[in-house]
N, C-alpha and C positions, 0 to 999 in steps of 0.2 A: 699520429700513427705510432704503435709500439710495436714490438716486435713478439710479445703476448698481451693475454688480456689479465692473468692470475697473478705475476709472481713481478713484472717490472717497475718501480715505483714511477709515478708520471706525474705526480706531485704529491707535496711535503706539507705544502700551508697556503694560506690563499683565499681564496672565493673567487666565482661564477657569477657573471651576471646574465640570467635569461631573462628576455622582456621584461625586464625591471625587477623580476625579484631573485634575490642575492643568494648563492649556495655557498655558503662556508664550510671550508673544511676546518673536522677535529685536529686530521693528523694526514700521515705518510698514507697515500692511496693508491691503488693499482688503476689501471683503466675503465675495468670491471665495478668496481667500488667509487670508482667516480662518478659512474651510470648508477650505483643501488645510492650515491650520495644526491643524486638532481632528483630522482624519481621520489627521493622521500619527503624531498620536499613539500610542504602546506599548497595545493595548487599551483603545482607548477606550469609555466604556460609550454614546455617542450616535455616529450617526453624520451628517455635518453636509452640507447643500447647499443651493443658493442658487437658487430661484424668481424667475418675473416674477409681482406681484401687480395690477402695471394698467403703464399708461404713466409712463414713468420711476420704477417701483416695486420694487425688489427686496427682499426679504426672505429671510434664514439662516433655516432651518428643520430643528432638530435631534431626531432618531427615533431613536428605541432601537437597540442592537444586536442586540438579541433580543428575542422576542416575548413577553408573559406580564406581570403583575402584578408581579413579583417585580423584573425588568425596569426598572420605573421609576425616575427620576432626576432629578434635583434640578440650579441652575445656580446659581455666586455669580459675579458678575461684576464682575472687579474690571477693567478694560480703563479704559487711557488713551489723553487725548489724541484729533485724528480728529475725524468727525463725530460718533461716539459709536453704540453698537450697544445697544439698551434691548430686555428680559426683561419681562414681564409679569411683575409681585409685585402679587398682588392685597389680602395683607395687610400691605404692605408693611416686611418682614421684613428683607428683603434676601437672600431665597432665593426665585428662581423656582421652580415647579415642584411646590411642596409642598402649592399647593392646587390641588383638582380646576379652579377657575375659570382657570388660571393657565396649562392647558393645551387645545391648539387639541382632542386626541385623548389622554384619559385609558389611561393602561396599565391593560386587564384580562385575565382567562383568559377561555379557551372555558369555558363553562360549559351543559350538557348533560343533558337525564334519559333513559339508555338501559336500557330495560324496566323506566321508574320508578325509575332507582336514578339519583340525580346523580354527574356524572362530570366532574369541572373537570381543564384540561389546561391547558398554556400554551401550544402552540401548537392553530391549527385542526384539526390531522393526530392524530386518537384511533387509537390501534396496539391498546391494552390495554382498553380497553371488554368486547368480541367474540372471544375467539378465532378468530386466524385472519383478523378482518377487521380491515379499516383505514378507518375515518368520518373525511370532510375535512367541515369546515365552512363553507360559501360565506356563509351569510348571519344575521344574526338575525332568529328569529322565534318570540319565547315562547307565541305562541296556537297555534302551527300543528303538527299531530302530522303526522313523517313515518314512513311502514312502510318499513321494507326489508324484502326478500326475500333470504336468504343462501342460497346453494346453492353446491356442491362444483364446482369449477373441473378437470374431469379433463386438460382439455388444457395445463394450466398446467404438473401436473406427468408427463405427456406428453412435455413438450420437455425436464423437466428427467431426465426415464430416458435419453430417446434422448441428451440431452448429454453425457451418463456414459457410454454404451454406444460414444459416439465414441472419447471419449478413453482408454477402455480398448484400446477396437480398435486405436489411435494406440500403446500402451505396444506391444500383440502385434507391432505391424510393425516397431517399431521393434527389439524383439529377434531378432524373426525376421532384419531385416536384419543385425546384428550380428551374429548366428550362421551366415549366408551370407557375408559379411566374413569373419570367421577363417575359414573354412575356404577362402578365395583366399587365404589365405596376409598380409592387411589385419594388419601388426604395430598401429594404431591401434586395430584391433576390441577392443571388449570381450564378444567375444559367448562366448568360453570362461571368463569371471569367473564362478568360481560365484555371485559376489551378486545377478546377474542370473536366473539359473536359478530362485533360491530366491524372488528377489521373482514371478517367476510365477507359479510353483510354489503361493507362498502366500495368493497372488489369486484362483487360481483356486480355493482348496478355502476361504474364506470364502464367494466365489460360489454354490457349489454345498453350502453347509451348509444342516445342518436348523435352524431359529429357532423356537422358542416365545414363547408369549404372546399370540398372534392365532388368527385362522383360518386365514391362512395362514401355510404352514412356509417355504414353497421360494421362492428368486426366479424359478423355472420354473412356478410358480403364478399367480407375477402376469404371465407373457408375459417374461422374460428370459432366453431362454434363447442356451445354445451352438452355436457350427454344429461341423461335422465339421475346419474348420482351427482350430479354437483360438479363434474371434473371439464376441463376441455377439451378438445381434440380439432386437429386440422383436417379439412373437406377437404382433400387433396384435389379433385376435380374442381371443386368450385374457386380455389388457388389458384392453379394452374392457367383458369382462364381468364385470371384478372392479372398476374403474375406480371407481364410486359406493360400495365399501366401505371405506372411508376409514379407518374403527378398526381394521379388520386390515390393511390396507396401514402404517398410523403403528406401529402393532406390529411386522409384517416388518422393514421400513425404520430406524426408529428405535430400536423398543422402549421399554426404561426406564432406570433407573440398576442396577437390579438384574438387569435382562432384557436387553442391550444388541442391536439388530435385524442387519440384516446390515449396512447402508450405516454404521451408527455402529461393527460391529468391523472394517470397512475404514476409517474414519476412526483408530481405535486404530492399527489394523496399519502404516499408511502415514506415521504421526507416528513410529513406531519407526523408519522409515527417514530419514524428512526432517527430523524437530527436528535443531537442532545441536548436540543429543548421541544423536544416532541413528546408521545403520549407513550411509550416505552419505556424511554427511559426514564420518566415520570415516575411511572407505575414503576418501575424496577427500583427507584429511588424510594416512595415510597413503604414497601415491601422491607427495607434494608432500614428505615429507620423506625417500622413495628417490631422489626427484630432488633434492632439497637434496645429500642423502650420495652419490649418483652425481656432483653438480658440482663438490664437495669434491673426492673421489677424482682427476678429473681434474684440476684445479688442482692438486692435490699432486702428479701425474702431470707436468703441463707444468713444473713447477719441476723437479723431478728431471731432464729432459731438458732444460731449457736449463741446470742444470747441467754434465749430464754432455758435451753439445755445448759448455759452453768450457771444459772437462778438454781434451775430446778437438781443440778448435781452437787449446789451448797446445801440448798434446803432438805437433802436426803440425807447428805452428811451429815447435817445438824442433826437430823431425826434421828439418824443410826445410832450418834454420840450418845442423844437421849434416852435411846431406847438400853443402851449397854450401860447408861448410868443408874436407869431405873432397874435393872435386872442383877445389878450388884445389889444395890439397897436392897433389891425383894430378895437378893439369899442372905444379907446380912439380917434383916429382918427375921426369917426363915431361921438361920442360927442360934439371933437370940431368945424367939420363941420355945424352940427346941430346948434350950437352956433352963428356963423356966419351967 
């Protein structure tokens, strides 16, 4: 406790031990700069900040990095000098922290019983309890039974077909434009690359494959289907009424490890293109080392030619010389004819 947090010195020299790792002080600190001295520390396992506890009352008050039991942490305090900054050690050990009394707010888990099976988490946020669902924890209350009601979210993934059926639609235009490009004659365009052609090509006939494993085969079954220009679009009727069939939608869509659906062998297909040993960045590699060897080319090019321009700016000189040495001789000649 000090009596500010800006202006009282609370120690002079020293070091902190949080969970084992060490905060030394440069010099004379305030209570404030003690908290900006732990927090700067490399990972620290607390993190530290300075409260008003009444009038002229400050107090450091250091909380975990992370949530959970496991989380807990321990203080040896070795600080000199100052007003002096004191730790609770209730058995007096000379380790804060290691008994539950010792602490304002004990570190523990979520701890839960979901369909009677206990379920201990370290943070409030249960992912793995429910498939599928995600339980936050707001408050404790061991007496109190709460029911949830789970039911299938169709609109959820609703936005996430329609988000795919964009950015598909988003590849077609953008080949389309590439392919209207080269044909104005656009040296830039890539729209005559055959790797372009072929990545459609092969989008489009996963699109339109047969999938087993589910009820449904087709993604024209669950409402994805084709227009007449090449693009996609969602059936929203024919959606809607497959929508709450969720085991054969996760079938089409995902499959298995053995059965792979449709969207997980566009995920296969599309990693062949984009990993950075896929067919992209291949081709992008390649592309950068014709222009490596085309820049070459012409450097060895401009050398040859500023050689062969001071060949040829001696050899004109010499000429020059000659030709002003012969045009002397022809007036001296000229002269002496005249003479005679």
């Amino acid at each position: 406790m000090a009596p500010d947090a800006d202006t009282t010195i609370v120690a002079s020299g020293g070091s902190l031990t949080i969970g084992g790792v060490t905060v030394a002080l440069p010099g004379a600190v305030t209570l404030r700069q003690l908290a900006d001295a732990i927090n700067a520390t490399s990972s620290p396992p607390a993190r530290a900040s300075v409260v008003q506890s009444g009038r002229s009352s400050y107090r450091l008050v250091l909380s975990a990095a992370e949530t959970g039991q496991a989380s807990a942490f321990t203080v040896t305090n070795a600080l000199t000098g100052g007003a002096g900054v004191a730790f609770t050690d209730t058995d007096s050990d000379g380790v804060s922290g290691d008994d539950a009394a010792d602490n304002a707010v004990q570190a523990s888990n979520a701890d839960l019983l979901v369909n009677n099976i206990q379920v201990i988490s370290a943070t409030n946020t249960i992912a793995t309890a429910i498939p599928g669902v995600t339980i936050t924890a707001y408050q404790r209350n061991p007496t109190a039974t709460v029911i949830v009601d789970v039911a299938a979210d169709p609109s959820a993934l609703e936005a996430k077909v329609k988000s795919f059926i964009t950015s598909y639609n988003d590849l077609v235009k953008f080949a389309t434009d590439q392919v209207a490009a080269a044909g104005r004659g656009d040296q830039s365009s890539i729209g005559r690359d055959p790797l372009l052609s072929q990545i459609r090509n092969q989008l489009r006939g996963k699109l339109t494959s047969e999938y087993a494993g589910g009820g449904l085969s087709s993604l024209s079954q669950a409402g994805i289907e084709f227009t007449r220009q090449g693009t996609l679009e969602l059936n929203q009727t024919t959606f809607t009424a497959v929508a709450g069939r969720a085991a054969d939608l996760a079938a089409l869509f995902a499959g298995t490890t053995a059965t792979p659906g449709a969207f997980a062998s566009l995920d296969t297909l599309l990693d062949s293109y984009a990993q950075s040993s896929g067919l992209l960045p291949g081709a992008r590699q390649q592309l950068t080392d014709q222009a490596s060897r085309l820049s070459d080319s012409i450097f060895k090019m401009q050398e040859r030619l500023a050689t062969r321009r001071a060949a040829l700016q001696r050899e004109f000189t010499a000429a020059d010389a000659a030709i002003s040495q012969l045009k002397n001789q022809s007036g001296s000649l000229a002269s002496f004819g005249a003479s005679l």
